[in-house]
C-alpha positions in Angstrom: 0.0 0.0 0.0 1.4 3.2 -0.8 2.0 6.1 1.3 -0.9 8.8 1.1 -3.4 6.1 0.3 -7.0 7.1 0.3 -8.8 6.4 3.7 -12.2 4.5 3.3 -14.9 4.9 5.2 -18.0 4.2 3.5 -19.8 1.0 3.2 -18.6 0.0 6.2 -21.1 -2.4 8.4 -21.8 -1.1 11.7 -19.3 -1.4 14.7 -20.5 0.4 17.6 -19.9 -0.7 21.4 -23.4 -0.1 23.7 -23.2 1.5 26.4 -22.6 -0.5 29.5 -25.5 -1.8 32.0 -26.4 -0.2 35.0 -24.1 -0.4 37.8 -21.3 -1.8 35.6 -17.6 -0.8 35.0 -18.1 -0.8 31.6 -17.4 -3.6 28.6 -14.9 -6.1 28.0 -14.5 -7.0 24.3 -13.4 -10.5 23.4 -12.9 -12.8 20.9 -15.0 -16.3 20.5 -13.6 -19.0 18.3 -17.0 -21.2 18.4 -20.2 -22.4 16.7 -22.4 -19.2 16.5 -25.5 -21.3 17.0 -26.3 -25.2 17.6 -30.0 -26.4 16.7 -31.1 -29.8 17.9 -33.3 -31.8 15.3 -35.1 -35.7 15.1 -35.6 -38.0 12.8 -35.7 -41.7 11.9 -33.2 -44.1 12.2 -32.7 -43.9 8.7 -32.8 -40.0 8.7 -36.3 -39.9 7.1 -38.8 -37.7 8.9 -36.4 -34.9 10.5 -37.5 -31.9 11.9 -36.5 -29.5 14.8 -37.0 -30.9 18.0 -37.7 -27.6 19.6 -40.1 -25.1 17.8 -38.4 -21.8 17.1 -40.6 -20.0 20.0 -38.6 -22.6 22.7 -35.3 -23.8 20.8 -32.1 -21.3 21.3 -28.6 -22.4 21.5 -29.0 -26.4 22.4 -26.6 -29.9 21.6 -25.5 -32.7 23.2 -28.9 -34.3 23.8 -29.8 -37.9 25.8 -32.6 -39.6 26.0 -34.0 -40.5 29.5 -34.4 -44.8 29.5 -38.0 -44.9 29.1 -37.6 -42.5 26.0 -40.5 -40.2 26.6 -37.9 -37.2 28.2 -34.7 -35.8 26.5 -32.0 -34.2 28.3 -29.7 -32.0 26.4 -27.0 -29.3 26.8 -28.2 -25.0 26.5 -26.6 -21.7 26.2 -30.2 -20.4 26.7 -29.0 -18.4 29.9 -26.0 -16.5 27.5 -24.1 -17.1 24.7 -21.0 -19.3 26.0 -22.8 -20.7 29.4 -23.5 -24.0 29.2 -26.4 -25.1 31.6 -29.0 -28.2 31.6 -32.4 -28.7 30.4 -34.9 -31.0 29.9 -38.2 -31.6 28.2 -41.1 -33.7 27.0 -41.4 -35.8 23.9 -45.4 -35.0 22.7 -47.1 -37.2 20.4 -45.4 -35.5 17.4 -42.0 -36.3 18.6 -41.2 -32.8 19.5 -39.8 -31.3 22.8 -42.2 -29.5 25.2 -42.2 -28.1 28.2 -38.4 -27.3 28.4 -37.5 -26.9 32.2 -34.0 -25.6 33.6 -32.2 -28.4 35.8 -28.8 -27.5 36.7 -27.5 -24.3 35.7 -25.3 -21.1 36.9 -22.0 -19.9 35.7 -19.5 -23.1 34.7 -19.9 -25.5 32.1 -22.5 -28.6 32.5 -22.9 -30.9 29.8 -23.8 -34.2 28.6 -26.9 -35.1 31.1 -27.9 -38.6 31.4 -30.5 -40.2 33.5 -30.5 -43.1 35.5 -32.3 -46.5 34.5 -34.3 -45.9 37.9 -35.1 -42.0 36.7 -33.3 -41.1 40.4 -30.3 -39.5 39.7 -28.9 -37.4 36.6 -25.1 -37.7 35.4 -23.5 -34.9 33.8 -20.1 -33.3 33.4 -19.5 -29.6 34.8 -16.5 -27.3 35.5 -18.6 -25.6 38.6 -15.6 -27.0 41.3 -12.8 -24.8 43.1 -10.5 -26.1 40.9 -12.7 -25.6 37.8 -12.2 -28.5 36.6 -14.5 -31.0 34.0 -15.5 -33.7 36.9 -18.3 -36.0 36.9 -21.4 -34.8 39.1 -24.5 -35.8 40.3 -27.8 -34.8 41.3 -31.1 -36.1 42.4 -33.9 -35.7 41.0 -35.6 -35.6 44.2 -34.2 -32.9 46.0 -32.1 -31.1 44.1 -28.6 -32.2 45.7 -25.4 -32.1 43.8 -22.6 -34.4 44.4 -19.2 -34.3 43.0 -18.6 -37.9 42.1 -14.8 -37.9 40.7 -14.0 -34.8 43.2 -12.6 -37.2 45.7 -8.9 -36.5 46.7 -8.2 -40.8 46.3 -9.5 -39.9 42.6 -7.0 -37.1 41.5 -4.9 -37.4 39.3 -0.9 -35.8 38.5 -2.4 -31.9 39.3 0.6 -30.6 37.1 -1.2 -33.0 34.4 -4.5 -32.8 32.6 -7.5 -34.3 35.0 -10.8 -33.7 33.2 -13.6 -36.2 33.1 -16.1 -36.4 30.4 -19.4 -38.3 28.9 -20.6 -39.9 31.8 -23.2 -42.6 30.9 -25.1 -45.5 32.7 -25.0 -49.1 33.1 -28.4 -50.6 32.0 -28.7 -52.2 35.4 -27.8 -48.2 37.0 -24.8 -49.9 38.8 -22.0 -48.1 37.2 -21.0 -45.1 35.1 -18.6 -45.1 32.5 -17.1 -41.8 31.5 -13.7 -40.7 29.4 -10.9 -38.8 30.8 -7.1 -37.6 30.2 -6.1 -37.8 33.9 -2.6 -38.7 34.1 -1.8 -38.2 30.6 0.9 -35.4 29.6 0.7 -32.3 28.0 0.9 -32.9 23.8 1.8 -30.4 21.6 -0.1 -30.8 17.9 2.5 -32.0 15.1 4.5 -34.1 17.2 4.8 -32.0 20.3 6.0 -29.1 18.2 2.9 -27.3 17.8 1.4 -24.8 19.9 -2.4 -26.3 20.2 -2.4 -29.6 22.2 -3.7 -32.7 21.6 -5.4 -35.3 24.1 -5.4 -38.4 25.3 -8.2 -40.4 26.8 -9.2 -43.5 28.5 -12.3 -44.8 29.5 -13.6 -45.3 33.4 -15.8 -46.7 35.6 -17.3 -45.6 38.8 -20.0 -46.8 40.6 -23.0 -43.4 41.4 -21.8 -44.0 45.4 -18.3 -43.3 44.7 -16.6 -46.7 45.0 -15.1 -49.0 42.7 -13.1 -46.5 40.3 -11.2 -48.0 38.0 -9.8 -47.6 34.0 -12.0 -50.3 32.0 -9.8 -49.1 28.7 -6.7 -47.4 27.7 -4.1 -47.4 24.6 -0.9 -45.5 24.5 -0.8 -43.1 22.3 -4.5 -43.1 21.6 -7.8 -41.4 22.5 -10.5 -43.5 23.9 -13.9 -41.6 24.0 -17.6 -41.3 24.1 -18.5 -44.8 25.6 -21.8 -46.2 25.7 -23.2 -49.5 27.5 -24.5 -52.3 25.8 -28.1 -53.7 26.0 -27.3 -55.9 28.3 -24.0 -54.3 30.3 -21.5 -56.4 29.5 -20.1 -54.3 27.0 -18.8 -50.9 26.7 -18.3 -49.3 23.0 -16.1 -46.0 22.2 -14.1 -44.5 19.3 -10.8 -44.6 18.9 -7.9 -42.6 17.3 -4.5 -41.5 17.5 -3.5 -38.9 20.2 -2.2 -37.1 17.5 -5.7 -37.5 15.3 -7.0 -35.6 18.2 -5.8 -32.4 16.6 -6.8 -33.0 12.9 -10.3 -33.7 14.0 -11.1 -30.5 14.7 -9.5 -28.4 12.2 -11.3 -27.9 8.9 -7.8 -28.9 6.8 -7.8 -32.6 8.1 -11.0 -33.2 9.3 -11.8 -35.7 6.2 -8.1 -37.3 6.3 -8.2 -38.2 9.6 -9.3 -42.0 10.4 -10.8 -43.6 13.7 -11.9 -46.8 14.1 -15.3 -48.0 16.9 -13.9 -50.4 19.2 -15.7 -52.5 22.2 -14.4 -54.1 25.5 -16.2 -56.6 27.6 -16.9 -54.6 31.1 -15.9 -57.2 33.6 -12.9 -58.1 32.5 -11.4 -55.1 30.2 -10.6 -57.3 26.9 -12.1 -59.3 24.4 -11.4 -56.5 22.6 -14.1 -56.2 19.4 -12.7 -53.8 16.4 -16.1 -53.0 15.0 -14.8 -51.0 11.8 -12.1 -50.7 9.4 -10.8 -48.4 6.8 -10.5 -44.5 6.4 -13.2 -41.8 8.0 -13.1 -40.6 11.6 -15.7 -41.9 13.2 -16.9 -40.6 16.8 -20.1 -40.9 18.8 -20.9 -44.7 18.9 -24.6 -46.3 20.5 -25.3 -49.6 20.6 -28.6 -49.1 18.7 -29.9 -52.8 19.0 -28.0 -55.7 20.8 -25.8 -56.4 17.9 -25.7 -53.2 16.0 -24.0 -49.8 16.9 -24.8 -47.0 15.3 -21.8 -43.9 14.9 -21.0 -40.9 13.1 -19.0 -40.3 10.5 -17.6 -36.8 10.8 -16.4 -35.2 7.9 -15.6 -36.0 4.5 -17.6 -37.0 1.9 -19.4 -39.6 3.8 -20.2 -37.1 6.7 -23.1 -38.6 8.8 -24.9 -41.5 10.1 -23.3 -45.2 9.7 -24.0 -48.6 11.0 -21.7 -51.4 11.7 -24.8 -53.6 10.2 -24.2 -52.3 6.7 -27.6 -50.9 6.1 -27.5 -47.5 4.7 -26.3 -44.6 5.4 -27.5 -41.3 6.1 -25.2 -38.9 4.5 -25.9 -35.7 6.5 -23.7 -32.9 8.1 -24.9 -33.0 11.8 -22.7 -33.8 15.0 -23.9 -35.6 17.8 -26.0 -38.4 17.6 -27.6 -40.2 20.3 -30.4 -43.1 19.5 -33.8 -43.4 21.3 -34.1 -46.8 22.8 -35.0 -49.2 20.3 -33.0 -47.0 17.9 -36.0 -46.1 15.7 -35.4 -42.4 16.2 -32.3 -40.5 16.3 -31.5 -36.7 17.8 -28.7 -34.4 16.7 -27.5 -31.0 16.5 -26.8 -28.9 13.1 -24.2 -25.9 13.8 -23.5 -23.0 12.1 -20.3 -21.0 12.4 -21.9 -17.7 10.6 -19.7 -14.6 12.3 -21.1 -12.9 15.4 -21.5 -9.3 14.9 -19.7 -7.1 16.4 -20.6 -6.0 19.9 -23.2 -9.0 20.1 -23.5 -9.9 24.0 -21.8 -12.9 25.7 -22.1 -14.1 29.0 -20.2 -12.1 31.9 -18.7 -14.3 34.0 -17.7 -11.6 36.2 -20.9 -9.0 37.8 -18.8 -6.3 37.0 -18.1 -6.1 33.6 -20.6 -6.8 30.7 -19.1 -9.0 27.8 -19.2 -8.7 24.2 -18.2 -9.9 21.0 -15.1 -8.5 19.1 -13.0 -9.2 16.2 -9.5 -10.0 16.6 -6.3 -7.8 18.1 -8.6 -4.9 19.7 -6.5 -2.5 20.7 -7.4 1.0 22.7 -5.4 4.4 22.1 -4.8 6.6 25.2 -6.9 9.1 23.8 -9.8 6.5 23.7 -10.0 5.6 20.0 -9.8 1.4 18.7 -8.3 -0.1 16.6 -8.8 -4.0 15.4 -8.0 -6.1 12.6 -11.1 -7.1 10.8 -10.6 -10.8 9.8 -13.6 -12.5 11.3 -16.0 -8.9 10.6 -16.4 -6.0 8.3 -13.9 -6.3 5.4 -12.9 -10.0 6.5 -9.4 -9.4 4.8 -7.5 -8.4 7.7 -7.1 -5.3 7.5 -6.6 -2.4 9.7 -9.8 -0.3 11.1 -10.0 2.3 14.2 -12.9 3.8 15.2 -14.2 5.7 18.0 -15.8 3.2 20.4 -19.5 4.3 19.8 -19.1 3.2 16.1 -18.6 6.9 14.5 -15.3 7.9 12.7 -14.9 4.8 11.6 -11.4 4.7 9.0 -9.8 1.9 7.4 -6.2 2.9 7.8 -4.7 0.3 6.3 -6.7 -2.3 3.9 -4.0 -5.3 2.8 -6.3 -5.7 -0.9 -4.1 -3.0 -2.1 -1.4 -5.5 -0.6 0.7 -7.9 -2.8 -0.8 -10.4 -0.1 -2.6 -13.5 -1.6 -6.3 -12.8 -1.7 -7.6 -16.2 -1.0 -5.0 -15.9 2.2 -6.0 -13.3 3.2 -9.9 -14.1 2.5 -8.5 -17.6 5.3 -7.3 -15.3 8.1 -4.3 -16.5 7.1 -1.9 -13.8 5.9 -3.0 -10.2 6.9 -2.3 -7.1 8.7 -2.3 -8.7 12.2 -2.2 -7.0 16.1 -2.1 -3.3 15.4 -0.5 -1.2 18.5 -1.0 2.8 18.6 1.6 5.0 19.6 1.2 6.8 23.0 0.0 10.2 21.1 -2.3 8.2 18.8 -0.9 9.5 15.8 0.9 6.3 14.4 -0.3 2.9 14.5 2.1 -0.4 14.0 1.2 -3.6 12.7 2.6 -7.0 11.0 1.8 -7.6 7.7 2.2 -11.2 6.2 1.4 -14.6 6.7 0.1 -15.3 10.1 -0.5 -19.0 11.9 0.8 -22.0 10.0 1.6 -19.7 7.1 4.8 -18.4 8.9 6.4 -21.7 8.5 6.3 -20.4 4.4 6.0 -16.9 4.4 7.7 -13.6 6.0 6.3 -10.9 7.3 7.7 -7.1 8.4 6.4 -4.9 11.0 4.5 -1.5 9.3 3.4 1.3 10.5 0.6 3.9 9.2 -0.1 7.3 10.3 -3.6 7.2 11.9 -5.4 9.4 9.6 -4.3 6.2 6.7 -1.4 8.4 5.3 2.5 7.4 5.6 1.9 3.8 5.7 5.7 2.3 5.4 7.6 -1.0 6.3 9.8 -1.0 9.4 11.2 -4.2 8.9 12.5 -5.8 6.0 10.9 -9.4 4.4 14.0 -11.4 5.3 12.0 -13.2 9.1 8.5 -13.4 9.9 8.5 -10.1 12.0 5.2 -8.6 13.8 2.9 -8.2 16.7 4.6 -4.7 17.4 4.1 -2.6 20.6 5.6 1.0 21.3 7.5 1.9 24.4 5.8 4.6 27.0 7.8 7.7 24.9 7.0 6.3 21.4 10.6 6.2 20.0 10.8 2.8 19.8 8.9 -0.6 18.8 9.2 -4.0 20.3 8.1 -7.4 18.5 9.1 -10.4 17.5 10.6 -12.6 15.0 10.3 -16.1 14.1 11.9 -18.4 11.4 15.6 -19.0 11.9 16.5 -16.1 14.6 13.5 -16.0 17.1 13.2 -13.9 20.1 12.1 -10.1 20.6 14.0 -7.5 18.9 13.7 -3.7 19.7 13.7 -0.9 17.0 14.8 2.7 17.7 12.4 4.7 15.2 15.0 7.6 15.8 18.3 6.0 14.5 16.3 2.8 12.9 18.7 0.8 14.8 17.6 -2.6 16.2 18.6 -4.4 19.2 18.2 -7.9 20.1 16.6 -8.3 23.6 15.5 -12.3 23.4 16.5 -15.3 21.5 14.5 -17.4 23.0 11.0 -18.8 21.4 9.3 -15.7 22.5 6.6 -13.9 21.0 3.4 -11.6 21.3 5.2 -8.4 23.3 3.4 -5.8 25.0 5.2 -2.7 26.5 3.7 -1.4 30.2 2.1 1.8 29.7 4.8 3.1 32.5 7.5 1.5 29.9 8.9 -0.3 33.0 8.5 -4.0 31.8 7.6 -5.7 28.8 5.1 -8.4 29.2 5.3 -11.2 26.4 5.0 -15.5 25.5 7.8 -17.7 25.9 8.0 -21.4 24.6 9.4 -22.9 27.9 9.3 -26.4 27.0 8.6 -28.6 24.1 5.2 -28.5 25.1 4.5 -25.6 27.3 3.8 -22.0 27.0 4.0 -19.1 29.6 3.5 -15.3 30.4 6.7 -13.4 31.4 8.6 -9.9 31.8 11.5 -8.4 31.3 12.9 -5.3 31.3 13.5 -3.1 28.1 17.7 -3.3 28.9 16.9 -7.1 29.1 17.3 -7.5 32.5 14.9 -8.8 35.4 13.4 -11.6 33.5 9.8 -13.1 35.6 7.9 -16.4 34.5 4.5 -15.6 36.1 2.6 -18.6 35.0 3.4 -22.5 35.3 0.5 -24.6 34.9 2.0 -27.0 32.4 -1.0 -26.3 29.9 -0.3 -23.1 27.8 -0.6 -19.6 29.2 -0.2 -16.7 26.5 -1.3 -14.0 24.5 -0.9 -12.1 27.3 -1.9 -7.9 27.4 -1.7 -5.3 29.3 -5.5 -4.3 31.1 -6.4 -0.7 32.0 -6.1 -1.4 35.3 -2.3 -2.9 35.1 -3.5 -5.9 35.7 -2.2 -9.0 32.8 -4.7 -10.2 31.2 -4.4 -13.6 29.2 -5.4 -17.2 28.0 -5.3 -20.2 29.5 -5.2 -23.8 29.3 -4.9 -24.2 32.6 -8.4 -25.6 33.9 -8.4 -28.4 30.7 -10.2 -29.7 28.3 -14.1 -28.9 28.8 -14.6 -31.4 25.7 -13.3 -34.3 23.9 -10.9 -32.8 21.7 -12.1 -35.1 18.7 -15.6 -33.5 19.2 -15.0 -30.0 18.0 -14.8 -28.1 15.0 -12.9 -25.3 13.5 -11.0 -24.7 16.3 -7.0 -24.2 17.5 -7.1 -24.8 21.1 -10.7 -25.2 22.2 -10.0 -25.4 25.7 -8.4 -21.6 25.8 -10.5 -19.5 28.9 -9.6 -15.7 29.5 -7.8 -14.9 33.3 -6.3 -12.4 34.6 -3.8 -11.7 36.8 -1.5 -9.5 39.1 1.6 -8.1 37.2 3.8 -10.0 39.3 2.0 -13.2 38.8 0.1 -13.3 41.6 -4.3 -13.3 41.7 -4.8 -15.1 39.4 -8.5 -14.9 38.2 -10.6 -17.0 36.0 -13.0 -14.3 33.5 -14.6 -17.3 31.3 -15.4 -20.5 31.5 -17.0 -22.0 28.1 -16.6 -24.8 26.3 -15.1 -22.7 23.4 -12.0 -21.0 23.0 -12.0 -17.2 24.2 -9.1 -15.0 24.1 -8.6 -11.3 23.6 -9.6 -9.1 25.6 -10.2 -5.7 25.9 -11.6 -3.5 28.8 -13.5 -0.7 27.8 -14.1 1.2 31.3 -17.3 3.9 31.4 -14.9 6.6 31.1 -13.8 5.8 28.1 -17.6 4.6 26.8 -19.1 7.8 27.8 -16.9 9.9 25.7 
């Protein structure tokens, strides 16, 4: 883009932050990598017959349905209460097959999920973050009274705590005698790509418990393989799951391998762990088995172009995008969910996790000048190229400063979120505003990238950097003479560039990236590849001195900022899956929540807890609303 370059600001689709509620701080913004809305349907075993299971007057954001045993009720999973709180719900099967009389069970703000009841209708199973340590455990609750009780809580049951420890998919025995569930305890922290990638993968294995507690014990495990989703047999003596690499885990989920990645159903006889039954064979990933009659289990294929329902009986298929699946008893009818991963819009609310603060929807890198203007890159919203946009935060003024199709940036790259102008950071007057421009994500394993900078009114636009590294995610220091970022290819590390002189100094050259300079220019706050597998939030000052690691949970802490209130706000992997990994879609690390900490580490404090990947923040305090 050349310098002087016309500023656009028509045509633009709105991007305006409401005012605050009542009694609140203000906004935070934040980014949600997630399905945008999940509608449950039914429909015959042999997919004939579908419709919603909800009308539209009572359906909102619902998945991960059960039938109760007799068949008549149906459990299932709601975001009813706000968009990313997962709470549980039930309802009626009328005479047309649809769900009535939807009633709340167990809700408030953690995840709960996956809702079974038992054979005796006494006590629903379900999975839910809502412990002190927030993590997925296994609870209970009857149906009587009301009463919760955390089943795999129990000290004797923990696993390694510098290890994942989430439990998942809890499901009766026919008899109501046991529960099977899945779970990573004890497993180690995987990196995607052979432990070299950022996003991690997951291993599971497959437990039983009985409902009072006793008899714990791993029915199922594989090295280097996830075990998941189990389901009883007709008559107990067998328990049913998918299985697929540990590595498979990560391919699953992401749009690029989802059809080349292959899983196979497999069975083990309960009492004694093997007689191990491979039920399939060949390519597909296949996840969410059921036993639909005594010899026949029903599964999805997910993916590919033989996405949808299969049986191991051979009779045909139902070829159908849909995730899922669950089987009434009998099997005649079937209930899914059908997703959509539309955009939000900007500013759409989310759930606040915190009284304080109301949340909403942002696109990605939002960034706030000191005189109170933003800036974001629009690759999710608005242009959907990446390109630089400020604004003032009521939605007026609105500029593109810097739009990358009058780059030499590939279009259908771009168009991907792939290569862009990523993470811009204004200068303390506001008058300058940095960015990266180039290929972003797995693309900088191929492609460069320089840190820019444009003058905030769009003119001036010029490269900092040269093309030789993948250079970006700039931040100014507190006086605005100089820019830290990173660089990443065959010299890594942060590097420092003196706009006076245009002379660079090298302050890391370790695996560090994402710096942000303290508003009091004091420290700089950035992401540091500690181990082969690991991530965590540090400082250091700008001389390169007075290095801090202030996270170590093991799990991937990063993307670390600065909030307006000095606190460090970041994301976290901390707390665990909230899902089988093999179960998502379109996602990097779906287990990412938002905390936030002191700057020396210390208070740490959860902000979300979803079953979907949140990161980026941005706290917009009334002052700054109400200009």
């Amino acid at each position: 883009m050349a310098a002087g370059a016309a500023v656009t600001t028509a045509l633009l689709p709105s991007f305006a932050v409401a005012a605050a509620g009542t009694g609140k701080k203000g906004v935070m913004l934040m980014n949600r990598i997630g399905p945008s809305s999940s509608t449950l349907y039914i429909a015959n075993s042999d997919g004939s017959n579908e419709r919603r299971l909800l009308d539209s007057q009572s359906a909102a954001f619902d998945r991960h349905a059960n039938f109760s045993p007799d068949g008549k009720t149906v459990f299932f999973t709601s975001e009813r209460t706000g968009d990313g709180n997962s709470d549980i719900y039930r309802g009626s099967l009328n005479g047309s097959g649809q769900v009535v009389g939807v009633q709340p069970l167990v809700t408030g703000p953690a995840v709960y999920d996956s809702a079974t009841l038992s054979p005796d209708n006494r006590t629903l199973a379900f999975s839910s973050t809502r412990s002190a340590d927030h993590l997925s455990r296994i609870w209970l609750r009857d149906m009587k009274s009301g009463t919760l009780t955390n089943l795999t809580g129990a000290a004797a049951l923990a696993g390694d705590p510098t290890s994942p420890d989430g439990h998942f998919r809890p499901v009766w025995s026919p008899d109501g005698q046991w529960i099977a569930f899945s779970s990573d305890r004890n497993t180690i922290w995987r990196g995607h790509n052979d432990g070299k990638g950022w996003e991690h993968t997951q291993e599971l294995s497959i437990y039983l418990i009985r409902p009072d507690g006793t008899g714990f014990r791993q029915l199922a495990t594989k090295a280097g393989y996830c075990l998941g989703s189990p389901k009883w047999s007709p008559d107990g003596r067998r328990v049913v799951y998918y299985e697929i690499t540990t590595e498979g885990t990560w391919g699953a989920h992401r749009p690029e391998a989802i059809g080349t990645v292959e899983s196979q159903i497999v069975s083990v006889d309960v009492a004694t762990g093997t007689n191990r039954v491979v039920h399939t064979s060949g390519p597909n990933l296949k996840v969410s088995p059921q036993y639909v009659t005594n010899t026949e289990i029903g599964f999805l294929v997910k993916g590919g172009a033989d996405e949808g329902l299969a049986y191991t009986s051979g009779r045909p298929s139902v070829k159908r995008s849909l995730r899922s699946p669950v089987w009434s008893p009998g099997g005649t009818s079937v209930i899914y969910e059908k997703q959509d991963f539309t955009n939000r819009t900007v500013d759409e609310t989310l759930y606040s996790w915190d009284a304080n603060w109301d949340y909403r929807f942002c696109d990605v890198f939002p960034v706030l000048s000191r005189q109170g203007r933003l800036a974001v890159t629009e690759k999710q919203t608005g242009l959907s190229n990446s390109s630089i946009v400020t604004l003032k935060p009521d939605g007026t003024d609105v500029k593109v400063v810097f739009n990358t199709a009058d780059s030499a940036l590939d279009p259908v790259l771009l168009k991907q979120g792939l290569a862009g102008a990523f993470r811009p950071a204004w200068s303390p007057a506001g008058d300058w505003i940095a960015f990266g421009l180039g290929g972003w994500f797995q693309e900088r394993a191929t492609m460069t990238a320089a840190v820019w900078r444009v003058r905030s009114d769009g003119t001036g636009a010029e490269a900092l950097t040269d093309n030789s590294t993948n250079a970006g995610f700039p931040s100014y220091s507190a006086d605005g003479n100089r820019i830290v970022y990173r660089v990443w290819g065959q010299e890594n590390g942060l590097r420092v560039l003196d706009l006076t002189t245009r002379t660079t100094t090298v302050l890391t050259t370790a695996s560090d990236n994402l710096p942000d300079w303290s508003a009091d220019g004091d420290v700089i706050l950035f992401t540091r590849k500690t181990s082969a597998t690991n991530f965590d939030v540090c400082t250091i000052k700008p001389d390169g001195s007075g290095l801090r690691v202030l996270t170590n949970s093991g799990a991937n802490d990063g993307h670390a900022v600065w909030g307006c209130d000095g606190r460090i706000l970041y994301n976290s992997g901390m707390y665990g899956f909230r899902e089988e990994a093999a179960l998502y879609d379109n996602t990097f690390q779906p287990y990412g929540q938002i905390l936030a900490m002191n700057a020396d580490g210390s208070g740490k404090q959860l902000l979300t807890d979803s079953q979907w990947e949140d990161s980026m923040p941005l706290y917009l305090p009334q002052s700054v609303l109400s200009q």
